[in-house]
C-alpha positions in Angstrom: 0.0 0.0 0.0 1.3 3.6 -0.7 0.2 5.3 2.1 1.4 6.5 5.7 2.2 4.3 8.8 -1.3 6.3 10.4 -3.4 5.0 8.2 -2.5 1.5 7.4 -2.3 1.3 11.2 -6.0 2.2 11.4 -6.7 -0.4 8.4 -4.9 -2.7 10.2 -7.0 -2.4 14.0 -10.7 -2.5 11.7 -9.6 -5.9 10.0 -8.7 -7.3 13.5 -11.7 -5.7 14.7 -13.7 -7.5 12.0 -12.2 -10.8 12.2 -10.7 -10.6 9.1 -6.7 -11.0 10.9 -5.5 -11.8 13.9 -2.6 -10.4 15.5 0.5 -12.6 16.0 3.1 -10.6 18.5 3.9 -7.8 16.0 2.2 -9.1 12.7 -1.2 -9.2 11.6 -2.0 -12.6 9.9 -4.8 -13.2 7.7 -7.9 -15.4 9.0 -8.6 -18.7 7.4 -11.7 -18.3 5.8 -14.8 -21.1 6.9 
């Protein structure tokens, strides 16, 4: 993605939110879908 660390951050927290990845320590991981 070209955009700034603020933003992808935020992208980031509303896919874990949504259940869409997971964190992993540092690393957000993509869900296996069902």
């Amino acid at each position: 993605l070209a955009t700034s660390r603020r933003y992808a951050q935020a992208l980031l927290e509303h896919l874990d939110a949504k259940k869409v990845t997971r964190r992993a320590g540092d690393a957000h991981v993509l869900r296996r879908r069902r």
